[in-house]
C-alpha positions as CSV (number, residue, x, y, z in Angstrom):
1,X,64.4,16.5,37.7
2,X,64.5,15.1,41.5
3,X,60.9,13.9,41.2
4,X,61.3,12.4,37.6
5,X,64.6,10.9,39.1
6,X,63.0,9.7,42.2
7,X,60.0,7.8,40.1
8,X,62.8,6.3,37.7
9,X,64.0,4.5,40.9
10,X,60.5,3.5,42.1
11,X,60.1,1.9,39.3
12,X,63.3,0.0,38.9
13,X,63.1,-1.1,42.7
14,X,59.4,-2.7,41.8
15,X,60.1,-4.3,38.8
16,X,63.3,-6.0,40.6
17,X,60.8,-6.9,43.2
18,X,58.6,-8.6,40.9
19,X,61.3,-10.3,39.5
20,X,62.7,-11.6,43.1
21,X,58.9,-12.9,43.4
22,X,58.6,-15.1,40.3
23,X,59.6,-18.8,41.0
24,X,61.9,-20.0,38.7
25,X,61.0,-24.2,38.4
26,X,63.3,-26.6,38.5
27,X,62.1,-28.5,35.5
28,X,60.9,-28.0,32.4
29,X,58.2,-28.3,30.8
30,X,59.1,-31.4,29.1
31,X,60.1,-33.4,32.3
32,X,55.9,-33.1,33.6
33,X,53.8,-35.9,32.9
34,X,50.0,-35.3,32.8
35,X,47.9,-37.3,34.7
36,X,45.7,-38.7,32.2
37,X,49.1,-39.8,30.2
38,X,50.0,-41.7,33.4
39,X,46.8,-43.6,34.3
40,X,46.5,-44.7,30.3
41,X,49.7,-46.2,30.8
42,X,48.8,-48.3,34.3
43,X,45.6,-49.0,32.7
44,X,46.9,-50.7,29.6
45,X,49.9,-52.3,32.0
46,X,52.7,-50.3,30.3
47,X,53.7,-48.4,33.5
48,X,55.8,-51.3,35.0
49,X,59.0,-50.5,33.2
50,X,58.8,-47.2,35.2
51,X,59.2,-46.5,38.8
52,X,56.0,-43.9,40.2
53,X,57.1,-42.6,43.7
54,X,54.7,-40.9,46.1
55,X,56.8,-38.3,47.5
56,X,54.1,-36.5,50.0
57,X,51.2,-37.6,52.2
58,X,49.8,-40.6,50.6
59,X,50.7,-43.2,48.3
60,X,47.4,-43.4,46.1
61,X,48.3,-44.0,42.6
62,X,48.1,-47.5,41.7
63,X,51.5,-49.2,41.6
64,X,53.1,-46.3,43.4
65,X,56.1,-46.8,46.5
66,X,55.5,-44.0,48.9
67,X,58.1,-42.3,50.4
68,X,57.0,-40.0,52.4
69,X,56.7,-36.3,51.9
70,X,60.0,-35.0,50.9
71,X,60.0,-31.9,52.9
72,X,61.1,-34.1,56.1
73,X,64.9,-34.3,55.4
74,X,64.7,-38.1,56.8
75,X,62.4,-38.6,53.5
76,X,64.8,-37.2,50.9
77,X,67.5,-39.8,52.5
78,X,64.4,-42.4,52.5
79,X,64.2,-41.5,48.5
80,X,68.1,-41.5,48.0
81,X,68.7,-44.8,49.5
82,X,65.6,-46.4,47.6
83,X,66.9,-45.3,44.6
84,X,70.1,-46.4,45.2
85,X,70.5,-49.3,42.8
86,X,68.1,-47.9,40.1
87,X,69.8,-47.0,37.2
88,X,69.8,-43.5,36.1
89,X,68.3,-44.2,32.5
90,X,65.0,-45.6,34.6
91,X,62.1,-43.4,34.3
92,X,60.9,-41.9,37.5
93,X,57.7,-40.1,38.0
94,X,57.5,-38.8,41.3
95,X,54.1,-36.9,42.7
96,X,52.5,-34.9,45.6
97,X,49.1,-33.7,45.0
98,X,48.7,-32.4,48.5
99,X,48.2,-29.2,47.2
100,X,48.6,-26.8,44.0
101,X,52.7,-26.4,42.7
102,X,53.7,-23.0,44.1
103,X,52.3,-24.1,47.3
104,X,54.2,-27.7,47.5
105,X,56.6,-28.4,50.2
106,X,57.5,-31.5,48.9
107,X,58.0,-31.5,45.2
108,X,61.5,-29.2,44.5
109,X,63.5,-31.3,47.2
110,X,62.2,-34.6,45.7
111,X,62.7,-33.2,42.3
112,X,65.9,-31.5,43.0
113,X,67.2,-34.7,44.6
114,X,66.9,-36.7,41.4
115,X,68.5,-34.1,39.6
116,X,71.6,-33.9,41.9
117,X,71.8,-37.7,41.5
118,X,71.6,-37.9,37.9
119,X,68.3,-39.2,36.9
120,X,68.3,-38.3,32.7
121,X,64.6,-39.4,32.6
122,X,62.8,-37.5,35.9
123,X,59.0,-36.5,35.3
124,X,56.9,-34.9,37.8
125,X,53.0,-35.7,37.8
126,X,51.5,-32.8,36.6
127,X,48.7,-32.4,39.8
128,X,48.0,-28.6,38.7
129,X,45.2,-29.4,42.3
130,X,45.7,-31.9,44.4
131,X,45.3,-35.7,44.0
132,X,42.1,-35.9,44.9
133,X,40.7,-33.2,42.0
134,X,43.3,-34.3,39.7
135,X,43.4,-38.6,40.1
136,X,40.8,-39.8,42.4
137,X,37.8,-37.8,41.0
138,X,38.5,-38.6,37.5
139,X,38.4,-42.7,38.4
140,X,41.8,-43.0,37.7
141,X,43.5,-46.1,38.9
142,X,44.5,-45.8,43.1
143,X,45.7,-48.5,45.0
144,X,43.1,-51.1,46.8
């Protein structure tokens, strides 16, 4: 009884471990934006009524503002005054690409940031890589 007892709580205490372990994203999956769905829109001019923020190293999407990466707390003020006087109907794209999702300093504060302001239309650039894999080596369009 001890032993059968004893395992009962081994496994209880591992499966609340895994639990614990399992990232629990911010947004869902209807607020990402794939990349190809974003460079048909620059290429055919219709991204202009959207704001595209770089929110980590480099700003290399075409028609992008960069920020800074959003893991410096000085850059999530950067991103709170800039959008400031945006209204909170805009759509905002924001990106990273510095490195796969679960290992992204910079996207949950950005994201989380325009969720604590209010932002109803917030997508994040789905960069399942990193920019270069997922933008630049597919031609997409970058900044001169």
């Amino acid at each position: 009884m001890k032993k059968l007892t004893f395992a009962f709580g081994l496994v209880i205490c591992l499966a609340i471990m895994v639990k614990a372990q399992i990232i629990e994203e911010l947004w869902k999956p209807s607020q990402l934006m794939e990349t190809k769905t974003l460079a048909s829109l620059i290429e055919k001019n219709q991204a202009k009524k959207m704001l595209i923020l770089s929110i980590g190293p480099d700003a290399v999407i075409k028609g992008s503002v960069n920020i800074g990466p959003t893991n410096d707390k000085g850059n999530v003020e950067k991103l709170k005054s800039y959008l400031k006087n945006v209204k909170k109907d805009k759509e905002v794209v924001i990106y990273c690409g510095c490195c796969p999702f679960s290992r992204c300093p910079n996207i949950r504060p950005a994201f989380k940031t325009l969720m604590s302001l209010g932002y109803k239309n917030a997508k994040l650039l789905n960069v399942p890589n990193n920019i270069k894999t997922d933008w630049i080596d597919k031609d997409y369009p970058t900044e001169d």
